[in-house]
N, C-alpha and C positions, 0 to 999 in steps of 0.2 A: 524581403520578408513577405509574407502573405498577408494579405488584405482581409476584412471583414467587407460584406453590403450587406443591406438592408435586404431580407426577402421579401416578391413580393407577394404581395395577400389576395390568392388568388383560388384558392384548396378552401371547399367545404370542411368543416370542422367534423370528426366522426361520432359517431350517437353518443360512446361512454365519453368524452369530451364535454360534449355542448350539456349532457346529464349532468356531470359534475360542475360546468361554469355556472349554468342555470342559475342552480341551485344558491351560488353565493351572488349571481348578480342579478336574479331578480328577474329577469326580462323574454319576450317570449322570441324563440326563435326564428330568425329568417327564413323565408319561404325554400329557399337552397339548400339549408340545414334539415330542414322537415323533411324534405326528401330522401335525403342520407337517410335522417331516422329512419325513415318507413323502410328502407332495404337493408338499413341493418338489421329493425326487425325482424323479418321475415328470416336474414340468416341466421337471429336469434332463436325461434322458434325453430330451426330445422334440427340446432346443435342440441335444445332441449329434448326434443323428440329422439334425437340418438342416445342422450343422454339417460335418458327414461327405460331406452332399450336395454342399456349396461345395468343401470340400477335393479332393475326385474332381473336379470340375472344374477345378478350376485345375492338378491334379497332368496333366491330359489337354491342359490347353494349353501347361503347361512342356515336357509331353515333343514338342511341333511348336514349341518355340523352336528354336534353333540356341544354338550355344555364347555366339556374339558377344552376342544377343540377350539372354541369360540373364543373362551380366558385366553388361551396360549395364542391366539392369534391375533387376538387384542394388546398385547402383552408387546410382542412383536412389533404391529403397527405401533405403540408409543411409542418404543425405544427408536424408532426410524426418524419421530420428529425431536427436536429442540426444544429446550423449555425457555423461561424468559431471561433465564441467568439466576436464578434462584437455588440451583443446585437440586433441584428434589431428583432422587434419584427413580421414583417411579413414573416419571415422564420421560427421563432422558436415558435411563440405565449406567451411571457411571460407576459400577462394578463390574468387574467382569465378572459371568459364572463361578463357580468353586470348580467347573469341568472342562471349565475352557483349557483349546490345549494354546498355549505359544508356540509361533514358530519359530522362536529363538531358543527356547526349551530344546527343539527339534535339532539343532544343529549340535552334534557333541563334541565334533570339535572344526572349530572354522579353519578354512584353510590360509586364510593370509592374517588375522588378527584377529585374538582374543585375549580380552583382558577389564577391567573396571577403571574407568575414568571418575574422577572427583574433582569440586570445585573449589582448588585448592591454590590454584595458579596466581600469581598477584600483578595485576594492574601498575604499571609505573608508568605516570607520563615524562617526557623529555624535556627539560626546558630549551628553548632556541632563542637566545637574547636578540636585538636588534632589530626584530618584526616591524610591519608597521603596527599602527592602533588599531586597536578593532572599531566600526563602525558603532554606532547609538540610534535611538528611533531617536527620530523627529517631531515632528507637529503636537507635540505631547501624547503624544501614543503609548509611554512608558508607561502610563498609569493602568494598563491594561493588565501589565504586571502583577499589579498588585488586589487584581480586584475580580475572583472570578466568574467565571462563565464569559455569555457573548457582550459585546459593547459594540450598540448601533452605531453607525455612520452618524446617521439621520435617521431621525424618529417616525415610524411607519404613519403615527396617526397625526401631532400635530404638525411634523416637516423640519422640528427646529436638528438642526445640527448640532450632534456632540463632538466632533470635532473642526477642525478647519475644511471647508467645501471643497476647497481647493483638492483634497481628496478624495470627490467623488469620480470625477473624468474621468477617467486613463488614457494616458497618448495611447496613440495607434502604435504597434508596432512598426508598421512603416515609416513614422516619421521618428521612431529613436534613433540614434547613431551607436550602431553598437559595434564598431571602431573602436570607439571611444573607449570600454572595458576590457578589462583583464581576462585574457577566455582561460579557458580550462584545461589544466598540466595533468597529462596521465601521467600515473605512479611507473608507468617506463620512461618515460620523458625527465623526468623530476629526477636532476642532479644531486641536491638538499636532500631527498627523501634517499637516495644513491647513495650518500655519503655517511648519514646517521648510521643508516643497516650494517654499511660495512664495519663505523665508529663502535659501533655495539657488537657486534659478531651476531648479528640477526639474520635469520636466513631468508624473509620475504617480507615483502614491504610492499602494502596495497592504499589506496586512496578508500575512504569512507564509501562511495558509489560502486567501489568495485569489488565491496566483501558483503552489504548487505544483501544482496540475491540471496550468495550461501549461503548467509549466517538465516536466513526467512525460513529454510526450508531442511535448518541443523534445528530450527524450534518446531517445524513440524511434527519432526522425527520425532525430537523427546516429550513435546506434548500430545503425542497422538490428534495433533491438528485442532488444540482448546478452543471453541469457540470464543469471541470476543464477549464482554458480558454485557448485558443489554438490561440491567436491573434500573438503571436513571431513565430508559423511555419510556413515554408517555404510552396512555393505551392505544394511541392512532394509527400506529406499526404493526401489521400483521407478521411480522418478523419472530417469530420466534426464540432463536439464537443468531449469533452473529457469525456464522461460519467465514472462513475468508470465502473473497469470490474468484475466479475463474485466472480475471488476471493478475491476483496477488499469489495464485499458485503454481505461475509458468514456469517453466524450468529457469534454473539461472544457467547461465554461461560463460566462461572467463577465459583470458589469455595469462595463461603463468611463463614467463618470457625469461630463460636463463639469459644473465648479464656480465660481461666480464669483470664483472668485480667479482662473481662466484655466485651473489643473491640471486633471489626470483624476484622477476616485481609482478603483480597480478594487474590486471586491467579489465573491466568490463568487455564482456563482445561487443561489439558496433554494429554488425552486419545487419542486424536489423531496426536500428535507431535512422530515424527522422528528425530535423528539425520541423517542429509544430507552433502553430501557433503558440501554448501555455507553454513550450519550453523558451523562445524567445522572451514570451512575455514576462516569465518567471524572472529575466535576468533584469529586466527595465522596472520592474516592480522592487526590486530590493533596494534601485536607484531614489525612486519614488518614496520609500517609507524611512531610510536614511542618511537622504539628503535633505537642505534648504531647499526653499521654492528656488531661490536664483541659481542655487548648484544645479540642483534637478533640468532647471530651462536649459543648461550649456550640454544635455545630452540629445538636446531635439537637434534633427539634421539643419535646420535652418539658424542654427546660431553658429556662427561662424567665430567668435571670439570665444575658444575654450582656454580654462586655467586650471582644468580638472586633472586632480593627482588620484590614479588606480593605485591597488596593490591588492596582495590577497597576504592572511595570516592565519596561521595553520596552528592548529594542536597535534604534538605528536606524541603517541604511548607505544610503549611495548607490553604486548602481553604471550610468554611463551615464545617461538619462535619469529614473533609478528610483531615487525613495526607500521603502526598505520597510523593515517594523516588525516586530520577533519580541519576543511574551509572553517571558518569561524565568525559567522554572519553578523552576530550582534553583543553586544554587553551594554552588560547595566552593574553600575559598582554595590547594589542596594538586594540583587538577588544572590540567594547563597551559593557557598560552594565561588566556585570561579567566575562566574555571575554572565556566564557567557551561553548565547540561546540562538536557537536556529529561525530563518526566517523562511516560512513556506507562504506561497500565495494558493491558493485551494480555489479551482474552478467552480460553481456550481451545480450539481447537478443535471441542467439545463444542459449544461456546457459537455459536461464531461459522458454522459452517456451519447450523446449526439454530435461530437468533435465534428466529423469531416464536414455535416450539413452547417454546423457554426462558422467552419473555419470559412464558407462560403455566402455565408447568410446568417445576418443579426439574430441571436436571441431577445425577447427581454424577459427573458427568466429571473426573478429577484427571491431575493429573502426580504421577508416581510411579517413576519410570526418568528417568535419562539417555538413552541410546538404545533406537531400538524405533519401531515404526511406527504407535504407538496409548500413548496416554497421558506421552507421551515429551517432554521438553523440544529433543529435536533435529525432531519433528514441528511445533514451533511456532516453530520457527529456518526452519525447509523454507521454510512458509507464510508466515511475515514477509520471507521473502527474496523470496517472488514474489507478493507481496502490495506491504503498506504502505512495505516499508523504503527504496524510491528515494522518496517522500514524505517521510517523517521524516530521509533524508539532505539532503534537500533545505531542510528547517526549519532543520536543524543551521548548514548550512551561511551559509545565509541570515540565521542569527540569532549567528554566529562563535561556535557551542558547539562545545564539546569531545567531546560525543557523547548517549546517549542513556540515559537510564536504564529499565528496564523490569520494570513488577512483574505476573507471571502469574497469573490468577484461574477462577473459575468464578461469579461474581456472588454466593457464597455464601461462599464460603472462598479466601483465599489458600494460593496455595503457592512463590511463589521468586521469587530475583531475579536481573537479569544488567544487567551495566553494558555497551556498544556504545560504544567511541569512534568516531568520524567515520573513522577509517583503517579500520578495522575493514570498516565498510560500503560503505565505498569499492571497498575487494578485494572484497568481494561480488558489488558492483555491477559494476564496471567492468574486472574482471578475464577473465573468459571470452574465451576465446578466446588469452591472449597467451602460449600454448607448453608443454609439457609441461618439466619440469626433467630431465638428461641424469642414468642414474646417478650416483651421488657415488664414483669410484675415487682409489686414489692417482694412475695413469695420466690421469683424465678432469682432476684436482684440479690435477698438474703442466703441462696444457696448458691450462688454465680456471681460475685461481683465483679469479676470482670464481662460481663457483658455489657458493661456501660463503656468498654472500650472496643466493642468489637468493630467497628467500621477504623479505628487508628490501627488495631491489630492485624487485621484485612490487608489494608492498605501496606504494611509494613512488612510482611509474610509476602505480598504480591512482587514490590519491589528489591526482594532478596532470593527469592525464586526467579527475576529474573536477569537479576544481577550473576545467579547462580548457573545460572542455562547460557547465559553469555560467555563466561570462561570454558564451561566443557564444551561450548560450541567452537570456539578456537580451538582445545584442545584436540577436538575430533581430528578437525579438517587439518591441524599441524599433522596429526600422525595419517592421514590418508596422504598430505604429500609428500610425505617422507618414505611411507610405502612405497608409491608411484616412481620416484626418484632414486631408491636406492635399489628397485629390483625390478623396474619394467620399460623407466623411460629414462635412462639417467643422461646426464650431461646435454642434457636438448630441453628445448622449449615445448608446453601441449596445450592444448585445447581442451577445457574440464567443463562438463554438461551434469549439472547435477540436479535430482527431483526429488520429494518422501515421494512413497506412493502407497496408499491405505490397503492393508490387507485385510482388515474385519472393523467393525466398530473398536476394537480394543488394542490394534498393533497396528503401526506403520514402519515401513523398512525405507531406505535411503539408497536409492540407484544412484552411482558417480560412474561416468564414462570418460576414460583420459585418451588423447587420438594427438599421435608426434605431431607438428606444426614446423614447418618450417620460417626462416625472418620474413623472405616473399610473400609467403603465403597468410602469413600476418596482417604483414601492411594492405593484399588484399582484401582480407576482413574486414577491418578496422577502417579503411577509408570508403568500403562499401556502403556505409550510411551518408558521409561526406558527399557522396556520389548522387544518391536518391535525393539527396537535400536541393544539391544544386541543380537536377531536373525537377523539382514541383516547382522550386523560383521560375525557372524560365518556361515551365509550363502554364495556361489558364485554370482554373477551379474545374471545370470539368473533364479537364484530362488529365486531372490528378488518380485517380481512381485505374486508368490503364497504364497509367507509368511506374507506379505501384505494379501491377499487375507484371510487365515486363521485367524489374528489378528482382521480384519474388521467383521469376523464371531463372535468371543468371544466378541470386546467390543459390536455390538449388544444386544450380552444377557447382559451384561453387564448394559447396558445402560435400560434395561426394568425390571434387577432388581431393580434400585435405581430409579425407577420412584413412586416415593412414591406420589399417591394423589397430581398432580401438581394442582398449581393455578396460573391459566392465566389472562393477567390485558391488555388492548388496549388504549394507548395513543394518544389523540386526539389534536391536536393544532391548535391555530391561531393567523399570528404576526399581530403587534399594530405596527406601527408608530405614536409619540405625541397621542396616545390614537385610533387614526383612525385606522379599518381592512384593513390588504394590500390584495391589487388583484394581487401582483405579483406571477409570477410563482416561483419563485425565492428573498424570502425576501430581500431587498437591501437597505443598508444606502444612501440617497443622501446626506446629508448634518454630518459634523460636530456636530451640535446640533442638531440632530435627535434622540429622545428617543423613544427607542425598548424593546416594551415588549411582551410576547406572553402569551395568554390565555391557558390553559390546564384543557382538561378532561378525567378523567381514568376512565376505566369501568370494571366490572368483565368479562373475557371470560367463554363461556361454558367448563365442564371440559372436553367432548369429543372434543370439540375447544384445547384445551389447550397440551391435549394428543396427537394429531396432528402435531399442530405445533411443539412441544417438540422435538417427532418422525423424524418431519420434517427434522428441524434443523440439530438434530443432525447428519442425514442420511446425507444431504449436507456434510458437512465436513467429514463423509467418504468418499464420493463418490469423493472428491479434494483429500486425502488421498491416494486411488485407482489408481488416475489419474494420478497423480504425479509418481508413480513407475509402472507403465504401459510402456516396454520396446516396443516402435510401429516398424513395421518393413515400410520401403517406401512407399509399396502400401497402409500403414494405413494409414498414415501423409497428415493432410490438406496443400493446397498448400500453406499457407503460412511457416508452418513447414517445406515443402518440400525445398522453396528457402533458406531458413535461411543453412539447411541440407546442398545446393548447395554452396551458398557461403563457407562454414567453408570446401568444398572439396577443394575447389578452391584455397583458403589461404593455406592450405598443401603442394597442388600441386606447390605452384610461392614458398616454403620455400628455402629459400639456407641457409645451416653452416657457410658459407664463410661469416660473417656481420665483415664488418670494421667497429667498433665501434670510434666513433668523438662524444665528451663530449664536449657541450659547457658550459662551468662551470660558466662565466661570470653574 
């Protein structure tokens, strides 16, 4: 497994850096650091002076607008930015025009599918007696449950401990034994899961990991990409709206693998998965927070007396043509519903923008604040909002937990917890856009009394919307593979690339690309990441970065050999309220008895269309692959890189060994 060291301190600090340390610690700069200042100055002043040149310009073509010209242009630029989550529609525009045309309008009749999809399908899970138990937190950490927001480790200012010390540390990855656990059964692999589908006459059966990609970007579609909603941050965010970022938008990719039992089972792509440090760690971490201390010690490589019993227990549902399967990380008998919740461990920021330089060199990036734009537990709510969290709502959901649990790190030290039920993420996700709440008067209260409900109503309309989106997202993808199946790839296994892709502020269409796959050409795939794994082990940390580089050349050809004749399909939609077209920018239930349906039409893509995209796609997710082990050195690093960089110097630098550890056990 890959190692962590300490980097060394050896890099002047750069001007916005030591400007922003300064400032909270007080002290004047080293004579090394002045120097930087002084030449970052002067490239200061050069970009101002450019700067000045653009502005003179544009100030000489405002003044030959006309008034009209100015408003409409104004107009324009709002709608291009994000508002704070508040819904006003003259910041964001979440109408469309009355003249906008659709391009779904446009199509009069699709050629491979047209018809109205509703969210009408019903959820049944499976029972499968005989499982093992589901795991429990430990160290009292269950109270997390019940109490929300964040819960410190360790308290920033006076050091006392609110839970047991013992999990601050984290083992290193290299000395866990991970042997010693239950690894990971793809849904082709998985005889149980083999056996239900065929028990039920279901025709595809996928693993929780290898439907969420699709189902990310089946909610793109139908929400025209809702931003996350950012109405709980602080003002310290220049964030706007929470749009997803870059790489919660990558294309997904899947192996739909005919079986002789007659099923599909679908599988994640591999070809571009690495084991990484936070995927390792991920696994040792779940050991960590639902084990004893004495359980926990028989997973270090140097304990040589194990008595430790694995297993894994699964949730299975059907919905529609689909049986799927959720791991089942934790329970607790006191939370509702099945009382069963997922355990994520969450990098920090620190971490997760700067991986390859971490996986090479220590951070000490910490949480240390509530709010704050830097070191702050509302900075890793930001990022999980427009990152992972439509993911993880998606596992939730798919696996009927209660929510999610989440414990915050730096790969070296713990620092807090937060418990996320499913409503919670819900309003998150699927709230933007549906209105701003009217002040609260006695006057407003006497003509509206329900507005004393409106954050439970919110919240209730959030979580059925997208309970709601979740069934026609099955729905879709059943009937595109059944298209696929019954008239273009039948009786074979393919390769499915699927992406939205934004046509205007107001419509987004859904590109799926299907390309035959043979079992050979499979297992190359699929063991293509196996591959990359086992050259960064036997490589050093700096020749991570060209082995990577080598890998990303072979799956290339790789990927242009199994491009067999692809067939590309563009999905078209348009939602319904009570039968009516919405003009929103953003579909949104107002009411309780509000019936949601959306119109869809598929069309053939060209096949040099199709080739393309394919190409496309796949290239994407190298190119994040690339990225990700890409060791930058300072003068790479964009400035946000660079302060994150500054801070985790800084935390090193204030470290003392001398910690009197005070356990408030109470």
């Amino acid at each position: 497994m890959l190692g962590v060291r300490v980097r060394p301190r050896s890099r002047p600090l750069l001007f916005s850096h030591r400007r922003l340390l300064a400032s909270s610690a007080g002290n004047e700069p080293p004579e090394t650091i002045q120097k930087t200042i002084d030449v970052s100055l002067e490239k200061l002043k050069e970009r101002l002076s450019n700067g000045h040149k653009k502005l003179n310009h544009q100030h000489k073509r405002l003044k030959r607008e006309s008034p009209k010209q100015k408003r409409l242009r104004g107009k324009s630029e709002n709608e291009s930015h994000g508002n704070s989550g508040s819904g006003s529609s003259t910041t964001y525009g979440l109408s469309s025009p009355s003249d906008y045309q659709y391009a779904y309008d446009s199509i009069k009749t699709a050629t491979v599918i047209q018809g109205t999809i509703r969210p009408d399908s019903t959820y049944t899970p499976i029972d499968i007696p005989g499982q093992d138990p589901i795991p429990q937190l430990q160290h009292s950490l269950s109270r997390v449950l019940f109490s929300p927001g964040v819960h410190y480790l360790q308290d920033p200012r006076t050091k006392v401990f609110n839970f047991d010390p013992y999990l601050k540390h984290i083992l290193p990855v290299e000395d866990f034994d991970f042997k010693s656990i239950t690894t990971f059964v793809s849904a082709s692999k998985d005889e149980t899961l083999s056996s239900i589908a065929k028990d039920h006459s279901l025709k595809y059966y996928a693993s929780t990991s290898s439907m969420t990609g699709v189902l990310s970007h089946m909610h793109y579609l139908f929400s025209n990409f809702r931003p996350a909603s950012l109405i709980d941050l602080s003002r310290h965010h220049p964030e706007r709206h929470g749009s997803p970022t870059k790489g919660a938008k990558l294309p997904a990719a899947v192996i739909v693998r005919k079986n002789a039992n007659g099923c599909y089972s679908i599988d994640s792509d591999k070809s571009t998965d690495r084991e990484m440090v936070l995927s390792s760690l991920g696994h040792s971490l779940e050991r960590f927070l639902t084990k004893s201390k004495d359980e926990y010690e028989q997973y270090k490589k140097t304990n040589e007396t194990k008595t430790l019993i694995e297993g894994n227990t699964y949730h299975y549902a059907k919905l529609d043509d689909f049986l799927m399967r959720s791991q089942l990380d934790c329970y607790d008998p006191r939370l509702p519903g099945t009382g069963t919740f997922d355990l994520k461990t969450r990098a920090v920021a620190g971490v997760r923008h700067d991986l390859a330089h971490v996986e090479k060199f220590q951070t000490g990036y910490e949480l240390v604040r509530s709010v704050g734009r830097y070191e702050s537990y509302e900075r890793e709510m930001l990022e999980l909002a427009r990152s992972t969290m439509l993911k993880y709502s998606l596992q939730a959901r798919i696996g009927n937990m209660d929510g999610i649990f989440v414990a915050y790190h730096n790969i070296v030290k713990m620092f807090g917890f937060e418990y996320l039920p499913l409503e919670k993420m819900d309003e998150i996700l699927h709230s933007f856009g549906g209105g701003k709440q009217k002040p609260l008067t006695m006057k407003t209260l006497e003509a509206e009394p329900e507005l004393l409900n409106y954050e439970e109503t919110r919240q209730k309309l959030a979580s059925k919307q997208a309970d709601q989106e979740f069934k026609m997202s099955v729905k879709l993808w059943n009937r595109l593979l059944n298209e696929i199946i019954e008239f273009y790839i039948p009786n074979d296994s393919f390769r499915l690339v699927v992406a939205a892709d934004p046509m205007s502020q107001f419509e987004t269409k859904l590109r799926v690309v299907a390309t035959r796959i043979s079992s050979d050409e499979i297992e190359d795939v699929q063991k293509s990441g196996e591959r990359l794994t086992k050259l960064l082990i036997a490589a050093v940390a700096d020749e991570h970065q060209d082995v990577v580089k080598n890998h990303i050349k072979s799956i290339e050809k790789l990927n242009e050999s199994v491009r067999h004749s692809p067939i590309g399909f563009e999905v078209y939609v348009k939602n319904y309220f009570d039968d009516h077209p919405s003009s929103q920018r953003h579909p949104q239930l107002k009411s309780d008895k509000t019936d949601w349906s959306v119109g869809v039409k598929v069309t053939r893509m060209d096949r040099e269309d199709a080739i393309e995209f394919y190409n496309d796609c796949l290239n994407q997710k190298l190119d994040m692959l690339q990225q990700s082990s890409n060791i930058r050195d300072d003068e790479d690093v964009g400035a946000f890189v660079g302060v994150l960089r500054a801070f985790g110097d800084r935390r090193i630098d204030l470290r003392s060994d001398d910690e009197h550890v005070v356990w408030n056990k109470e």
